[in-house]
N, C-alpha and C positions, 0 to 999 in steps of 0.2 A: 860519266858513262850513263846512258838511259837505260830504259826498260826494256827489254823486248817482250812486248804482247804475244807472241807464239810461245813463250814457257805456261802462256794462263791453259794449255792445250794439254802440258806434260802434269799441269799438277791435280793432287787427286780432288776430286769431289767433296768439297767441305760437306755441303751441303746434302750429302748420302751415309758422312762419318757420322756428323752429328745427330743425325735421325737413328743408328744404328745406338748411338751410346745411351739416349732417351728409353731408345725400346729395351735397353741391357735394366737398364737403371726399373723400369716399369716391372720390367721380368724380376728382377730381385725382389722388390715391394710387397707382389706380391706372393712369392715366398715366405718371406717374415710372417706377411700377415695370415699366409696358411699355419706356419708353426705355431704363433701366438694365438692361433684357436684351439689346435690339437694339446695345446700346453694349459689350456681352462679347460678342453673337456677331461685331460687327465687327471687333472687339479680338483672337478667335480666328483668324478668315480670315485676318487681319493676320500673326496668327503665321506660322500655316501658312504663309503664300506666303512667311515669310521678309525681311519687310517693316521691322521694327518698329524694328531695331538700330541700320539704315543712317547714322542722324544721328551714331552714336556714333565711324564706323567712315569714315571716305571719306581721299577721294587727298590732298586738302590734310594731313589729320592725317599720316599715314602718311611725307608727305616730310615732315614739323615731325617726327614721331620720327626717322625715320630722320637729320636733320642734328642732333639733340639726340645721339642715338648714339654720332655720329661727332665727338665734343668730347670723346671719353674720352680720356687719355691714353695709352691702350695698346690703342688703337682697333685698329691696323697688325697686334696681331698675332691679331688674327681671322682664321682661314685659313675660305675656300667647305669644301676637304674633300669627303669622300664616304663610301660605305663600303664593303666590299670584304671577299668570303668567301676566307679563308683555311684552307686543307681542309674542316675541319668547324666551324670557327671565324668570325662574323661580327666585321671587325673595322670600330673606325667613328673618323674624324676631323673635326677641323672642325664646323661649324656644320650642314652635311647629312648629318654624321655623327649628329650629336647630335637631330636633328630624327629621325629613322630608329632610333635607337635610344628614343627617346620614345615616336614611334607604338607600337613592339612592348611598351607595356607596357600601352595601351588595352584595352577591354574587346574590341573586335573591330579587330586587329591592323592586317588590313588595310586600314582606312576611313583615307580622305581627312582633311588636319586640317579642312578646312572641314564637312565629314559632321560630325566629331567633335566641334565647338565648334557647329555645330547640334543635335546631339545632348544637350548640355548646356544651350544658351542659344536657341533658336529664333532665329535669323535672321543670327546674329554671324557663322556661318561663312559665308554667303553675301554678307553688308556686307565681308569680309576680302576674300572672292574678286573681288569687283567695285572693290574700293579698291588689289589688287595687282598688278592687271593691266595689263601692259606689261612691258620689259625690266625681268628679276629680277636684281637687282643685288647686293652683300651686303648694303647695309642690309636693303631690303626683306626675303632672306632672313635673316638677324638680328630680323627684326620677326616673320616668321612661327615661328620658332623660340620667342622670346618667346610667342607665345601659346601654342603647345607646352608651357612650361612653366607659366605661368599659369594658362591659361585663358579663363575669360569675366571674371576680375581683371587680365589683361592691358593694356587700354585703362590703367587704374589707373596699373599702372607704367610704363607709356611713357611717360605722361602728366609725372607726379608726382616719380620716380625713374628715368629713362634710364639715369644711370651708374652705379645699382647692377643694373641689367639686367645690362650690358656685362660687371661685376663677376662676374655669375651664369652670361654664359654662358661666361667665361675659365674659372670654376671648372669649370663642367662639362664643357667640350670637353677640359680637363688630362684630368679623374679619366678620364674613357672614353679617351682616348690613353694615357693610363697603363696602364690595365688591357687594354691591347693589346699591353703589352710583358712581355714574358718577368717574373713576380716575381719577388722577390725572396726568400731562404729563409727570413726570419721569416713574408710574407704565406703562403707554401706551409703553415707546420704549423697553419697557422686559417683555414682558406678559408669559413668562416663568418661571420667578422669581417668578412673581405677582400670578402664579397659585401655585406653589411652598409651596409660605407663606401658601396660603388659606386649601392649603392641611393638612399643619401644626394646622391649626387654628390660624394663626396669622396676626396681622398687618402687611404691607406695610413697610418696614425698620427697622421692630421688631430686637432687637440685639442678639448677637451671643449666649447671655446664655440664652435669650426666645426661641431661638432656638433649644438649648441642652434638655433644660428641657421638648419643647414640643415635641419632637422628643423622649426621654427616656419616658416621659409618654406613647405615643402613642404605641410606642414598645412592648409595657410593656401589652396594652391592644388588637393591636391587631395582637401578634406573633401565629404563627402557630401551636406553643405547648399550647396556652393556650384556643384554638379552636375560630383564628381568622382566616380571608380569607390570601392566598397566595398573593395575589393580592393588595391586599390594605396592607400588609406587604413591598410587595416593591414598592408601590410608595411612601409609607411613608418617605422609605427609601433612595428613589430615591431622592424627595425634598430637604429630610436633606443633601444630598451630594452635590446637587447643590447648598444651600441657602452657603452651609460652604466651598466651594472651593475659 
């Protein structure tokens, strides 16, 4: 049987469907790509107001860190502390000590740690401020400390490592109470070194794997991609190459 050429009359318009499907297809496109903008600038507003973090950061977490904390075994000898100008000398102890001697090494000294974990992470330090509110206990300040030294990696090791927190902040409440007291005459003929350590957070002759390890923490917490300062990245760095040459 052939073809009859008069059915090409009856059949529809390929060539008007498939322009019709194109323009469907274009029309949708650009839908998505309208939502996927209204879905960043809600996502920015979000930032901005400081919104965003809250799930990460609340009161329930805060008391599970802070009773995870207080399982260390040398929990007790966390002292509050403070810090305290002595003639021309700040000197700092304790957990407020060390919280205080932290700030002064931020980009703008002055700012609030909640300013200053907003400043890195949009919203953290404001999810901090509204999750620490009430009576500031030591944990709690123990937990703000901890972000102090962390960061916006902070949630991380509360979470994950508590007692090596505790570990972290024994170390460093020592080195800064140490370097409060009169040295000793080897630190006096290298006070290069001797700054060095303190940078690190450590002891006076602390050995080359306190070194490693405070040096890769510190990195860790305050490298440039992870919205730490420029600056206290390399001296960190500076230290660690002087304490290890």
């Amino acid at each position: 049987m052939g073809f009859d050429p008069r059915s090409w009359a009856r059949a529809p318009a390929r060539g008007a469907q498939v322009t019709a499907n194109i323009d469907a297809l274009l029309a949708e496109n650009e839908a998505l790509r309208r939502e996927v903008r209204l879905l960043r600038q809600q996502l920015l507003r979000q930032q901005a107001q400081g919104s965003v973090f809250r799930g990460e950061v609340s009161v329930e977490r805060v008391e599970a860190w802070g009773q995870a904390l207080a399982r260390h075994p040398r929990w007790r000898e966390l002292r509050v502390g403070a810090s305290a100008r002595v003639g021309e000398t700040m000197v700092f102890s304790g957990l407020r000590g060390l919280l205080e001697h932290l700030s002064s090494q931020w980009s703008d000294p002055r700012a609030q740690l909640e300013e200053e974990l907003d400043r890195r992470l949009p919203g953290l330090g404001s999810a901090l401020r509204q999750a620490l509110r009430g009576p500031q206990t030591k944990a709690r300040l123990a937990i703000r400390v901890a972000f102090a030294m962390y960061g916006v990696r902070a949630t991380e090791w509360l979470s994950e490592s508590p007692l090596r927190v505790v570990d972290d902040l024994l170390e460093r409440v020592a080195a800064l109470e140490q370097a409060a007291c009169p040295a000793p005459a080897e630190d006096s003929t290298d006070p290069e070194r001797a700054a060095a350590f303190a940078v690190l957070g450590l002891r006076w002759g602390a050995s080359s794997e306190a070194i490693k390890r405070a040096h890769r923490r510190l990195v860790k917490t305050h490298h440039p991609d992870q919205g730490g300062a420029v600056d206290d990245f390399r001296r960190i760095h500076a230290a660690y190459q002087l304490l290890m040459a």
